[in-house]
N, C-alpha and C positions, 0 to 999 in steps of 0.2 A: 693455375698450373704454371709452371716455372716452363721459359720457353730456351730450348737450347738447339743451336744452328751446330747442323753435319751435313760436312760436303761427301758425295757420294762422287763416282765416275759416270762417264754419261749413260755407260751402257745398262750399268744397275737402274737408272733411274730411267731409263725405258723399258726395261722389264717390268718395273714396281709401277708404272704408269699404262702398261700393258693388263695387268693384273684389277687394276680399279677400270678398266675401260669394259674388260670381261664382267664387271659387276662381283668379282671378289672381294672384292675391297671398296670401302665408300669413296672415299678419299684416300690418298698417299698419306694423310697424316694419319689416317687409323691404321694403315698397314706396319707405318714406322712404330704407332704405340703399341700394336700387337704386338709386332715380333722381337720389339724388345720387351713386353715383360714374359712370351714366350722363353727366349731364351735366358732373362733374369730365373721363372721358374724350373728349369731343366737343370741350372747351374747352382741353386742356392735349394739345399732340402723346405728351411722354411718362407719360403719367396708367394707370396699371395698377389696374383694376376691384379690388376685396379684399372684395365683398360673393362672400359663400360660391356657388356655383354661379350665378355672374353670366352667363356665358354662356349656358345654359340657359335661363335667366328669360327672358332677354334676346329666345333665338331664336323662344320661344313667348308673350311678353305683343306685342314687337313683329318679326313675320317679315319677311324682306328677301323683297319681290314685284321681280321681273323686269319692267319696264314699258318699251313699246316709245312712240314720238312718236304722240300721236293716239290709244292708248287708251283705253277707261273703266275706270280702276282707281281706286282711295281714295287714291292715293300724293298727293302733293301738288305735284309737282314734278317734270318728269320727266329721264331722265339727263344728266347732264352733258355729256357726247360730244356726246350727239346735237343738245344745243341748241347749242353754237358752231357745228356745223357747220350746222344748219337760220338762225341768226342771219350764219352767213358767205354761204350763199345770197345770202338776204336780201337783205344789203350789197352785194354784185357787183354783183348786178342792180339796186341805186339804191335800195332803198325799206325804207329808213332806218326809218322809220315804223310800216312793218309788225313790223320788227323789233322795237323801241321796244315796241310793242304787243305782243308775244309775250313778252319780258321781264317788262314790268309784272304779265301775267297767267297766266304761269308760279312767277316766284319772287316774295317775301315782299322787301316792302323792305329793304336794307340786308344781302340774305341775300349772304355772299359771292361764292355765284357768278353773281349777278344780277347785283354790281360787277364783277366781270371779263368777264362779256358786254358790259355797258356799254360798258365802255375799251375793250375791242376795238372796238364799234361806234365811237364815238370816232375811231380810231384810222383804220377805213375811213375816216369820212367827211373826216377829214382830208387822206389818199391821194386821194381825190374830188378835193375844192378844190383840190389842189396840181397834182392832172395836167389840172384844168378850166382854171386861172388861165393867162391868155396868160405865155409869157415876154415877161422884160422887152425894150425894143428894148434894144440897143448904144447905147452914149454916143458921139455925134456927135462930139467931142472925141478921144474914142481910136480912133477909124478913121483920120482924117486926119494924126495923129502916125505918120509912117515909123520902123518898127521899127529900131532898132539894131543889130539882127545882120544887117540887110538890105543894111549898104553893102560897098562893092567894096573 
């Protein structure tokens, strides 16, 4: 193993020494090789974990909870599914806003599927404007002009 030195601040490193004292973590040096290839796998599609019993770690420092729209759980965010289709409501029914408002205070800025809620909303309210905006009249010019395939 290639050994590479990073400086943390004190207070991280009483946390991460907090965390292996709870028996989460064996060692600081498993918590360091975890949560980087954690975060390598979250950030890279084909990123394959190589920290020794990474699954494990993984299903008991953080468990995947089941969380439905409207619970009280610790989760932070809740399914993906469930918010387009609660944000597609929303939009039908006009009220943009509300929607806007369940975004902001669902997902974390810039989280990506906070952007792809957006743009869908976006997206409605564009269908809005366009089936609200009168069409245009006809140009007085081209009604009076006799078609060409029209003569005898």
């Amino acid at each position: 193993m290639v050994k590479s030195t990073v400086r943390f601040p004190e207070s991280v490193v009483g946390e991460i020494e907090s965390l292996v004292e709870d028996g989460r973590f064996e060692s600081k040096s498993e918590f360091y090789r975890f949560s980087t290839d954690y975060v390598l796998n979250q950030v890279l599609d084909d990123y394959d974990p190589e920290t020794i019993d990474y699954r494990e770690i993984k299903a008991e420092v953080m468990p995947a909870e089941e969380q439905t729209l409207g619970s009280d759980t610790d989760r932070e965010e809740p399914p993906f599914l469930e918010s387009v289709s609660f944000v597609r409501k929303l939009a039908l029914r006009g009220k943009f806003n509300d929607a806007e408002d369940f975004i902001d205070h669902q997902y974390a800025a810039g989280d990506r599927h906070a952007i792809l809620l957006e743009e869908m909303l976006r997206l409605y309210r564009a269908d809005r404007r366009r089936r609200a905006a009168p069409a245009p009249a006809p140009d007085p010019e081209e009604r009076e002009r006799p078609d060409p395939m029209d003569r005898p």
